[in-house]
Jmol script that loads the backbone (N, CA, C; Angstrom):
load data "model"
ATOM      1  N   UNK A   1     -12.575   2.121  -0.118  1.00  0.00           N
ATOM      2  CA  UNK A   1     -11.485   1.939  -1.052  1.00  0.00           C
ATOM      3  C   UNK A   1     -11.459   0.494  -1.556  1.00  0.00           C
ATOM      4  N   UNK A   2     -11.767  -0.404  -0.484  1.00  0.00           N
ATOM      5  CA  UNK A   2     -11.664  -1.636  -0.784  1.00  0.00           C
ATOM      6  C   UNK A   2     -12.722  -1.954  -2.415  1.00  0.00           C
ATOM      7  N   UNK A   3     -13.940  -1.497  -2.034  1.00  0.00           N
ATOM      8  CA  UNK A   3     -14.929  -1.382  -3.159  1.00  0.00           C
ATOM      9  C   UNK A   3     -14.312  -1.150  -4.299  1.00  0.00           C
ATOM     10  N   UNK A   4     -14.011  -0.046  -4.614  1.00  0.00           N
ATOM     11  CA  UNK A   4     -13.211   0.582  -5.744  1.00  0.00           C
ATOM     12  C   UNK A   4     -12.182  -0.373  -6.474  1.00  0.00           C
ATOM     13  N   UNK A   5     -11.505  -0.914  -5.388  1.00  0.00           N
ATOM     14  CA  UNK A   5     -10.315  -1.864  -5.988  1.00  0.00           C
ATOM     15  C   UNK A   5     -11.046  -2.521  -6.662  1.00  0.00           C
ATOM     16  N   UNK A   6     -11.977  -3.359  -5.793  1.00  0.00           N
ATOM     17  CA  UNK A   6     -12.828  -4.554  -6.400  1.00  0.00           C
ATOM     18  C   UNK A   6     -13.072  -4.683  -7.541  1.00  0.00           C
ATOM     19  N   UNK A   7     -13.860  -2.974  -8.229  1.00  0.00           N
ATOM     20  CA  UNK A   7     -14.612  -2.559  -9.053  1.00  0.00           C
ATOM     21  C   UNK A   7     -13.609  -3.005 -10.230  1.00  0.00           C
ATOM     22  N   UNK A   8     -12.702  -2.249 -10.071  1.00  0.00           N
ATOM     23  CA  UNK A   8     -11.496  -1.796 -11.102  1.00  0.00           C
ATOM     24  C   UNK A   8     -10.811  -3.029 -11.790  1.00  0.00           C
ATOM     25  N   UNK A   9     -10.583  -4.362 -10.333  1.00  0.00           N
ATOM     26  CA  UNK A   9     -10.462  -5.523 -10.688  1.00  0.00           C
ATOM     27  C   UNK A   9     -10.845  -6.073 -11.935  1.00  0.00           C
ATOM     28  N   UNK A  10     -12.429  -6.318 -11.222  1.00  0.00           N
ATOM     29  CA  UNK A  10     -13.232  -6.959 -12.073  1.00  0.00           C
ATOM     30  C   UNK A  10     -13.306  -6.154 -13.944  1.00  0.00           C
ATOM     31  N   UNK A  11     -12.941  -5.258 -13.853  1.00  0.00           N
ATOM     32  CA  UNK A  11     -12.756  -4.756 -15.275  1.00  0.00           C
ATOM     33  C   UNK A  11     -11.537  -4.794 -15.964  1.00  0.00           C
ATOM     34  N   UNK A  12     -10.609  -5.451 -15.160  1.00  0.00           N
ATOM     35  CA  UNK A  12      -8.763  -5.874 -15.441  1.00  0.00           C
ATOM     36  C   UNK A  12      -8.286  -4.470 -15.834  1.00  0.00           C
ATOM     37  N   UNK A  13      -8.924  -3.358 -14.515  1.00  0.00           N
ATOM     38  CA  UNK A  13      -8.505  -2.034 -14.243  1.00  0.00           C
ATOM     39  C   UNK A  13      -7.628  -1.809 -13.347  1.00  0.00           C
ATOM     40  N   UNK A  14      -6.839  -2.236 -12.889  1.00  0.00           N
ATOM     41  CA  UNK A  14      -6.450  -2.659 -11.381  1.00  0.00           C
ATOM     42  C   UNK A  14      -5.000  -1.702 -11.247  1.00  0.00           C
ATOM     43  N   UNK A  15      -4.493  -1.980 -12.651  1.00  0.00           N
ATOM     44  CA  UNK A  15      -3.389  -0.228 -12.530  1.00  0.00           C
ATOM     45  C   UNK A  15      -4.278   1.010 -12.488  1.00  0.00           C
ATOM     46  N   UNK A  16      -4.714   1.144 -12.993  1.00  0.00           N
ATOM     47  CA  UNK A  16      -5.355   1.953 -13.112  1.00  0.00           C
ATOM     48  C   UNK A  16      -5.926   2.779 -12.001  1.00  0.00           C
ATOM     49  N   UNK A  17      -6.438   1.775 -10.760  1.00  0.00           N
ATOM     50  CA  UNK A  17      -7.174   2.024 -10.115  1.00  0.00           C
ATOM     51  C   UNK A  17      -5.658   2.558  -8.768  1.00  0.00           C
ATOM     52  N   UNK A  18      -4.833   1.708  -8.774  1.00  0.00           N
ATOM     53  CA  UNK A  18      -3.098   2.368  -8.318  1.00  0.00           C
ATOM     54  C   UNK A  18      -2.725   4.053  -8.585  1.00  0.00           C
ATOM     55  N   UNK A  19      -2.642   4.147  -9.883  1.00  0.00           N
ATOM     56  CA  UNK A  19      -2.294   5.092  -9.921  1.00  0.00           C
ATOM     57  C   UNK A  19      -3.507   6.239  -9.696  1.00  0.00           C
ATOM     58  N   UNK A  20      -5.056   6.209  -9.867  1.00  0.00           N
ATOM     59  CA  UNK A  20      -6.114   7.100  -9.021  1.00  0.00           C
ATOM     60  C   UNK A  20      -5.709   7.363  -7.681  1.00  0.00           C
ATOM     61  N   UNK A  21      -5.549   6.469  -6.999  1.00  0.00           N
ATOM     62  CA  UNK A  21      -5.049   6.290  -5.388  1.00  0.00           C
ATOM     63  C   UNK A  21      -3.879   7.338  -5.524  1.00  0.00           C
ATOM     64  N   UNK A  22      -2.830   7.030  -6.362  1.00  0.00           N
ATOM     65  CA  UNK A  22      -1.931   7.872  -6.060  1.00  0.00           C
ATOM     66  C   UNK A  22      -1.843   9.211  -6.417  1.00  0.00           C
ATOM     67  N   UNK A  23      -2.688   9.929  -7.385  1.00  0.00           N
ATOM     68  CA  UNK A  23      -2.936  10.812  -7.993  1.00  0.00           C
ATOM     69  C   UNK A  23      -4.108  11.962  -6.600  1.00  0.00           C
ATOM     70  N   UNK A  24      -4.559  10.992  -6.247  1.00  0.00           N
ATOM     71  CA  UNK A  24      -5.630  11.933  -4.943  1.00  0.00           C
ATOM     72  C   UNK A  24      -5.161  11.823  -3.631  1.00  0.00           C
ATOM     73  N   UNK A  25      -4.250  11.091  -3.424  1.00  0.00           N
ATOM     74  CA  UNK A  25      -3.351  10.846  -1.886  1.00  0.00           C
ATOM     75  C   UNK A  25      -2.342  11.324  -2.215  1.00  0.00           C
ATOM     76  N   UNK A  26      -1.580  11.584  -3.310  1.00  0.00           N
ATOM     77  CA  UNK A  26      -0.121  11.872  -3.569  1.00  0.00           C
ATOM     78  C   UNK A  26       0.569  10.469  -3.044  1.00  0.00           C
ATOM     79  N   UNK A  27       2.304  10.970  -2.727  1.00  0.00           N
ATOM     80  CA  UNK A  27       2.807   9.413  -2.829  1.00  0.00           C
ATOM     81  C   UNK A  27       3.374   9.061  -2.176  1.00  0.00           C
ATOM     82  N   UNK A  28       3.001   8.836  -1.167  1.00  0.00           N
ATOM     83  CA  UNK A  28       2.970   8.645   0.292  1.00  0.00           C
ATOM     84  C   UNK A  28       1.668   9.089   1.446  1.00  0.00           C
ATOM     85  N   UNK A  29       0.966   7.740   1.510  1.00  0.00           N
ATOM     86  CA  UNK A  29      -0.340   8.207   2.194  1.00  0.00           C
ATOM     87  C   UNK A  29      -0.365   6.958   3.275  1.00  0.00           C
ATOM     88  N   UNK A  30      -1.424   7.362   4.147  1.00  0.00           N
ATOM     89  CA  UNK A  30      -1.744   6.111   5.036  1.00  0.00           C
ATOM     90  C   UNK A  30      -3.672   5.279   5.016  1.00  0.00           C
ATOM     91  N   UNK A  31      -3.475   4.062   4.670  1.00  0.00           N
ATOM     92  CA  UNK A  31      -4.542   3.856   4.300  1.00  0.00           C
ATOM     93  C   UNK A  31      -5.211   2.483   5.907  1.00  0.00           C
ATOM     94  N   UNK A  32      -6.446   2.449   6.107  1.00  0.00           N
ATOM     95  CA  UNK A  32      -7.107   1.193   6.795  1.00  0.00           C
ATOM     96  C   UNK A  32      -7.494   0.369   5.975  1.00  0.00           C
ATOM     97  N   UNK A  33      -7.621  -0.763   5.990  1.00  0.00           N
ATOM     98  CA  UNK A  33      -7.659  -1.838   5.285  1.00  0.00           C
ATOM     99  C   UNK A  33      -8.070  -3.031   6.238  1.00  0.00           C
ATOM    100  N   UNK A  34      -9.548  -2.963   6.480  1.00  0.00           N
ATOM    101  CA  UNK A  34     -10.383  -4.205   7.544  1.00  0.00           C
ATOM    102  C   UNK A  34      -9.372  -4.253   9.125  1.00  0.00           C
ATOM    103  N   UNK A  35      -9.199  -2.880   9.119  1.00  0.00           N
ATOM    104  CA  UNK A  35      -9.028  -2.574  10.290  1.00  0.00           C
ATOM    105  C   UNK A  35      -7.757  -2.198  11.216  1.00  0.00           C
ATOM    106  N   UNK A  36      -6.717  -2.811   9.950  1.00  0.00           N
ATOM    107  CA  UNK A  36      -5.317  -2.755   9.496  1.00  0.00           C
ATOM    108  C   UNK A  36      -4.603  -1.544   8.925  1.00  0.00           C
ATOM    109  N   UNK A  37      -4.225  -0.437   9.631  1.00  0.00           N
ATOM    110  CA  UNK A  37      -3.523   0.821   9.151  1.00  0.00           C
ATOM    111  C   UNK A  37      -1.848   0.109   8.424  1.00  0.00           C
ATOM    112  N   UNK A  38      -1.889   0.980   7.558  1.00  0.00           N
ATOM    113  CA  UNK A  38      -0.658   0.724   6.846  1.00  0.00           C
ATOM    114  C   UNK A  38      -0.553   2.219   5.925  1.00  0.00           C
ATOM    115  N   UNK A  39       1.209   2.096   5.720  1.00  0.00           N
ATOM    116  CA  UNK A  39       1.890   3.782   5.190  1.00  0.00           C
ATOM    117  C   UNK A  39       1.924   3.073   3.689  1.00  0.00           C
ATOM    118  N   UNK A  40       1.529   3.366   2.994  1.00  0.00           N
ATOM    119  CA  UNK A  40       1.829   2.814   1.330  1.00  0.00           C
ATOM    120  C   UNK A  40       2.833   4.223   0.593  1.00  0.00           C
ATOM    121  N   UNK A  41       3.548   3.971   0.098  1.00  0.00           N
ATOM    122  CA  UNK A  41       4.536   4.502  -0.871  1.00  0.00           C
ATOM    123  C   UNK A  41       5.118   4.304  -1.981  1.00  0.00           C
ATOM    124  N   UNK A  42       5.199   5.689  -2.791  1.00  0.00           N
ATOM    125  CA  UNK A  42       5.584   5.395  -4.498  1.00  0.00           C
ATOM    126  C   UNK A  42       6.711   6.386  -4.017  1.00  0.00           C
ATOM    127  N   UNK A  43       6.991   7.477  -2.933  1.00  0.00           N
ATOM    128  CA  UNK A  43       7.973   8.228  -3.159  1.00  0.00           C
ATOM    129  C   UNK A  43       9.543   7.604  -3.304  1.00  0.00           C
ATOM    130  N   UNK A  44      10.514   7.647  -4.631  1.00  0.00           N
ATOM    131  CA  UNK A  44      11.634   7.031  -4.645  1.00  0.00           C
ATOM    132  C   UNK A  44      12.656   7.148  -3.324  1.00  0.00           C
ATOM    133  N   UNK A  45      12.701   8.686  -2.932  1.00  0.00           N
ATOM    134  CA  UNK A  45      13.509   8.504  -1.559  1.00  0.00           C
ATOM    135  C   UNK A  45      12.922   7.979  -0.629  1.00  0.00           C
ATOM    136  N   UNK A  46      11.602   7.558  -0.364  1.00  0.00           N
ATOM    137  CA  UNK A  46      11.609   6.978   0.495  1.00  0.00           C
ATOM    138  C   UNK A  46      11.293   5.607   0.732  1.00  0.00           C
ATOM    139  N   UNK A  47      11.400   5.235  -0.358  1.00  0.00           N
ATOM    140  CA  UNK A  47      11.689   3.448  -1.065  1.00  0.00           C
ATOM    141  C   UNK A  47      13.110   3.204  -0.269  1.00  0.00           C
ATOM    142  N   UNK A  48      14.159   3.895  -1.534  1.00  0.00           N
ATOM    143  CA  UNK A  48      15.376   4.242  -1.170  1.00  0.00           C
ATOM    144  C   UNK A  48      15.554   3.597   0.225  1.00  0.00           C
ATOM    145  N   UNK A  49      14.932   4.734   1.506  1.00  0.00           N
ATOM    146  CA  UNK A  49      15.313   4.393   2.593  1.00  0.00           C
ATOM    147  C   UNK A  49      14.824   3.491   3.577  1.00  0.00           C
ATOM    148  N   UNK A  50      13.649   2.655   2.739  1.00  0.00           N
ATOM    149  CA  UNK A  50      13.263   1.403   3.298  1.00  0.00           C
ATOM    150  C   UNK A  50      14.230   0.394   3.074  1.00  0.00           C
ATOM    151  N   UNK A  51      14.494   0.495   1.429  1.00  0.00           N
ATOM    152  CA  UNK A  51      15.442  -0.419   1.360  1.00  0.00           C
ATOM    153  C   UNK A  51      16.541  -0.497   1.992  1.00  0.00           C
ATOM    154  N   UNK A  52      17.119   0.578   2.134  1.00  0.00           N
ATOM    155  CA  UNK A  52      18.752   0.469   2.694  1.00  0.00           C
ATOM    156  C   UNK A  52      18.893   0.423   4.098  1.00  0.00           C
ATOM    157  N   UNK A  53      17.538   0.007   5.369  1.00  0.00           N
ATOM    158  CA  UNK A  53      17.593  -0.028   6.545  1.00  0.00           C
ATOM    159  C   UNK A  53      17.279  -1.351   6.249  1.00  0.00           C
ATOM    160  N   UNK A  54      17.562  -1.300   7.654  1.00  0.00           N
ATOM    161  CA  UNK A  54      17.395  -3.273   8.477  1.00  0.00           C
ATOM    162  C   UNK A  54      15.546  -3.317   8.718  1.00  0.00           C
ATOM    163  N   UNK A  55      15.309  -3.295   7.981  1.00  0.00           N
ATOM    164  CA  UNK A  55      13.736  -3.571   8.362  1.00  0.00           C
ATOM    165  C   UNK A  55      13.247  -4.868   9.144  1.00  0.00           C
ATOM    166  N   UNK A  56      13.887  -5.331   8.523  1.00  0.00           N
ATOM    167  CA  UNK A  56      13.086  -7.048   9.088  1.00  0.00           C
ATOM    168  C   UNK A  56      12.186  -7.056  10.181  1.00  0.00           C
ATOM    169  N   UNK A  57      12.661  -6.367  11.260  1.00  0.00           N
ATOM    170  CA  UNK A  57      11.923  -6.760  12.296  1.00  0.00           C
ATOM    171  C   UNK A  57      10.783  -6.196  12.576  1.00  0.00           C
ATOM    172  N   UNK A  58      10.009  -6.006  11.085  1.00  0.00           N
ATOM    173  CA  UNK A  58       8.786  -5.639  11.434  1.00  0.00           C
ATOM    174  C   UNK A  58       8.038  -6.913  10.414  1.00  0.00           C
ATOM    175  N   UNK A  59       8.966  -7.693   9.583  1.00  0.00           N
ATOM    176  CA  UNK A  59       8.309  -8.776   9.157  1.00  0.00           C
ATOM    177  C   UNK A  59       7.375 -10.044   9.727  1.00  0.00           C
ATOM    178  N   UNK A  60       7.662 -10.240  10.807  1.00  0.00           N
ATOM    179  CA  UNK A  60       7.040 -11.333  11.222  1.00  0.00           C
ATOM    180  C   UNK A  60       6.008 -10.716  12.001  1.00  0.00           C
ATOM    181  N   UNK A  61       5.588  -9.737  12.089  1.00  0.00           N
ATOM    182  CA  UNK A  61       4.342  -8.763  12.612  1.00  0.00           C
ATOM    183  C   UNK A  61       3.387  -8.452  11.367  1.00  0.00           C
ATOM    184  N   UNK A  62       3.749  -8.364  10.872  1.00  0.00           N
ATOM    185  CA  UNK A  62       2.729  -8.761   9.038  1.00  0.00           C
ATOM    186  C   UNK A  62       2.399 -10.114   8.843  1.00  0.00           C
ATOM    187  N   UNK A  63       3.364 -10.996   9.463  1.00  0.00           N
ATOM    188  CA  UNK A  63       2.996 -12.560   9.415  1.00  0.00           C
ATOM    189  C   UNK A  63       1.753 -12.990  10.308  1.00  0.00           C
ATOM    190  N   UNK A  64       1.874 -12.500  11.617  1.00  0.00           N
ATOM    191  CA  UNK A  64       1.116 -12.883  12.833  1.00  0.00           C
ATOM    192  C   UNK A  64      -0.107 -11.870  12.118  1.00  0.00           C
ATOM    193  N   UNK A  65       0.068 -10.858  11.935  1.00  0.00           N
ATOM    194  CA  UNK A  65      -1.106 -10.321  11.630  1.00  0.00           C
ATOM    195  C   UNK A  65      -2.161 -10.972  10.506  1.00  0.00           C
ATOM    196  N   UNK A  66      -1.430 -11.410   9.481  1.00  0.00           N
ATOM    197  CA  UNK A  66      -2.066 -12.259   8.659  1.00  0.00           C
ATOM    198  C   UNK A  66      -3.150 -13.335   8.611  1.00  0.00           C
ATOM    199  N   UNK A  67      -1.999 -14.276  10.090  1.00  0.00           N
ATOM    200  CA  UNK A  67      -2.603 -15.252  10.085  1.00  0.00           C
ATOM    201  C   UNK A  67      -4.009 -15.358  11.026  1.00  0.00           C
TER     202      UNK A  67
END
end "model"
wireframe off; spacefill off
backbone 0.3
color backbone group
């Protein structure tokens, strides 16, 4: 997947290449990323209910992971 992004990049395809992802995963999928699992989402309710919880405390675990 990473490839693909790349690809799409480099052609200043890069929506484009978003909404493919979302069109063959639907909208709400789980992707690896250099080894890194993560839930990616376009579904509105369940935006919705990220937003309106106390998330935080999974922020500084994206930080450490980062660094």
């Amino acid at each position: 997947m990473l490839a693909k992004a790349l690809k799409y990049a480099r052609s200043m395809q890069i929506l484009q290449f978003f909404l493919d992802v979302v069109e063959d995963n639907g909208t709400t999928f789980e992707q690896k990323l250099l080894g890194a699992r993560g839930i990616d989402t376009v579904d509105p309710a369940n935006v919705e209910a990220i937003l309106s919880t106390n998330f935080e405390g999974s922020a500084p675990l994206r930080i450490d992971e980062a660094e």
